[in-house]
N, C-alpha and C positions, 0 to 999 in steps of 0.2 A: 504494500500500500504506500502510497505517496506521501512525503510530510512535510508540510509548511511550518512555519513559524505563524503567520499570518494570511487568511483569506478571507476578502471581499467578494460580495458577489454583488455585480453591478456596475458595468463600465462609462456608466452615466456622469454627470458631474460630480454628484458627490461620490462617488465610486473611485475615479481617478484623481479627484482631490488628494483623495484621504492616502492612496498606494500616493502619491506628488510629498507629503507632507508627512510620512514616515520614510522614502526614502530619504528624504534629506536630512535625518535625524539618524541615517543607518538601518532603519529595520526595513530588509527586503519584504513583498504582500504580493501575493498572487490573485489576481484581479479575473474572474470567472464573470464571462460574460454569453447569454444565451443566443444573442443575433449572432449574424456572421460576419458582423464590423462595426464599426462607431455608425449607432444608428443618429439621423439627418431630424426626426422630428421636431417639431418644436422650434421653428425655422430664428426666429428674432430674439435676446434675451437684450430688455432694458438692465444696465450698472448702474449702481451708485458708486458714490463715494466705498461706502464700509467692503464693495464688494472687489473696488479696485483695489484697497488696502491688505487684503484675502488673499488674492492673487498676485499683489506686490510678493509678499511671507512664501508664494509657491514659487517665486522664481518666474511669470510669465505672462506677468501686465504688461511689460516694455513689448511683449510681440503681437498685442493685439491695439495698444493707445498708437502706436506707427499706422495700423491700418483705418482704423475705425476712427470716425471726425467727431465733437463732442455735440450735444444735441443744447441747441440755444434756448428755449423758450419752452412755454406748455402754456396752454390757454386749456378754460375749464365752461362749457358752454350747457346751458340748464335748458334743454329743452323745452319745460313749460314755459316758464318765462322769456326765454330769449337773451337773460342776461348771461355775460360773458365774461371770465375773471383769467387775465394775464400774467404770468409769472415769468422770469428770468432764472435760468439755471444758478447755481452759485459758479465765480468763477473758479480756478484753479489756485490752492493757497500757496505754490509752489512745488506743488509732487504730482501735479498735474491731471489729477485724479477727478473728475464731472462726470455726468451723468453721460455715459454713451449707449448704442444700441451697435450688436452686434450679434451675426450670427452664430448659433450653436454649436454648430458645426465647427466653426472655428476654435472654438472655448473648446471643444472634446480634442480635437487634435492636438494645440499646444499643449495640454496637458498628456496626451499621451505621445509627445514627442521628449516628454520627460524622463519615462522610463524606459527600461528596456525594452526590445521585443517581447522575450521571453515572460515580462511580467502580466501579459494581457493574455488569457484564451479565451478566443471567441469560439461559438458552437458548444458551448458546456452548460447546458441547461440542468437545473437540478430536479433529482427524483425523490430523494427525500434527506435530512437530517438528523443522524443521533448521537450521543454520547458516549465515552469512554473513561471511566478512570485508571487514570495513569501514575502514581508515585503519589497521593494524595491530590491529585490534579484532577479536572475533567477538560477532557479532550474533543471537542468537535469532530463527529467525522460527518464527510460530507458524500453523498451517493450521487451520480449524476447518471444523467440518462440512458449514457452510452457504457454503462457497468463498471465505471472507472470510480474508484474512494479514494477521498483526500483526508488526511489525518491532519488535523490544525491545529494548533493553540489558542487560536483568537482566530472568532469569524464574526469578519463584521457584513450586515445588512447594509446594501445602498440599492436595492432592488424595489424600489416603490412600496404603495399602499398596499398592493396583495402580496407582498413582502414572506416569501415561506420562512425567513429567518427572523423575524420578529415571533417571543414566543405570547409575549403578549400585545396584545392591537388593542391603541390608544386612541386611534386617526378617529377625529370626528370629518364629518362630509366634506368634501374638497373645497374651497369657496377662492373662485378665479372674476377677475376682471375678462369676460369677452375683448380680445386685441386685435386687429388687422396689422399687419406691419406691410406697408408698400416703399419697396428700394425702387427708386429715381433720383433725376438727373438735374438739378439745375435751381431749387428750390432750399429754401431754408429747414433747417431742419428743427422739425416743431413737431412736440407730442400734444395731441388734443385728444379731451377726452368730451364724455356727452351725458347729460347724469338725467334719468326723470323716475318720480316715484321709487326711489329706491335703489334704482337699477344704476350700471355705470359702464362706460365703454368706449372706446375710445383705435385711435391707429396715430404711427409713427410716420413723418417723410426722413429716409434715412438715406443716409450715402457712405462710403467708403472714400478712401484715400487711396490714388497712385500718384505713381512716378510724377504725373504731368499735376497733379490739384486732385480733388472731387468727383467721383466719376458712379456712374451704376455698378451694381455688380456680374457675375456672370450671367444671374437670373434676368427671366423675362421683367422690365421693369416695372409690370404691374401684376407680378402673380400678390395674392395676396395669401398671409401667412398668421395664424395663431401665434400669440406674443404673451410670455409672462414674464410680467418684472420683479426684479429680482433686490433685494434690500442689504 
């Protein structure tokens, strides 16, 4: 049987954070992942401040604040009413850290261009989870689909709400902001949202940075994309 020191299951953000932020303390994590690559969902993630400070500590804010431009303004518009409330980002206190939008996909690579190869496998879904005691210790082992067990010391969950490794489930109902995120060309970049009877919602104008300024991204410039912001 196989034996880690540490396994994640979940190649997600917090999955590769967390393998980001034990290597650089020394301790290798084997990151068990069930798709068959860095999956794309979840196209936009608004940063803040606390989230660039996060990713400062993992080593891999400077390769995303090069690409990604900071977002100027948010307007906050009441449907019933019509009235309309304008804000201004904070600027930059000198660590350059503002509220940016940028794609997911990008956040899951830089963070697995941190690790090894070797520390991600994808295609290892799991079949079930149990215990072992070892020397006064209990031992996670882990069963995965394809008849393969891993013997762990420490298994951490980063695998969502239906989470097989949470033993207990704490999540109450999901509760999201509905987002559009539309990347284009030429326009300032402003989050607006739209609030009536309770309700709230809203979409981003976002651009990226190359070589020459400001530009779209690879995407069609008006696919539109599910967005959760992130604190």
């Amino acid at each position: 049987m196989e034996e880690e020191d540490v396994v994640i299951v979940g190649a997600g953000i917090a999955g590769l954070a967390t393998a980001v932020a034990l290597k650089r303390v020394g301790v290798r994590a084997l990151v068990l992942e069930k798709s068959e690559g860095l999956r794309a969902t979840g196209t936009a993630l608004g940063l803040y401040k606390n989230a660039w400070l996060a990713l400062d500590a993992l080593g891999i804010a400077h390769k995303l604040t090069a690409t990604y431009a900071p977002c100027i303004k948010e307007s906050i518009t009441n449907v019933d009413t019509g009235a309309i409330q304008k804000f201004s980002f904070a600027k930059s206190e000198g660590d350059g850290h503002v509220f940016r939008v940028i794609h997911r996909k990008a956040l899951l690579e830089a963070l697995a261009e941190e690790l090894p190869v070797d520390n991600i496998r994808f295609s290892s879904k799991l079949k079930s989870i149990g215990n072992q005691a070892q020397n006064g210790s209990s031992l996670a082992i882990i069963h995965l689909a394809d008849v393969a067990s891993i013997k762990a010391k420490a298994l951490v969950g980063c695998d969502g709400v239906h989470s097989m490794v949470a033993v207990v489930r704490t999540h109450s109902a999901n509760q999201f902001w509905p987002m559009v995120s539309v990347w284009v060309h030429g326009l300032n970049l402003e989050f607006q949202q739209f609030v009536t009877n309770g309700e709230r919602a809203g979409f981003f104008l976002s651009m990226i940075r190359s070589s020459t300024g400001l530009s779209p991204t690879n995407s069609p410039p008006k696919v539109k994309t599910w967005h959760k912001t992130l604190s």
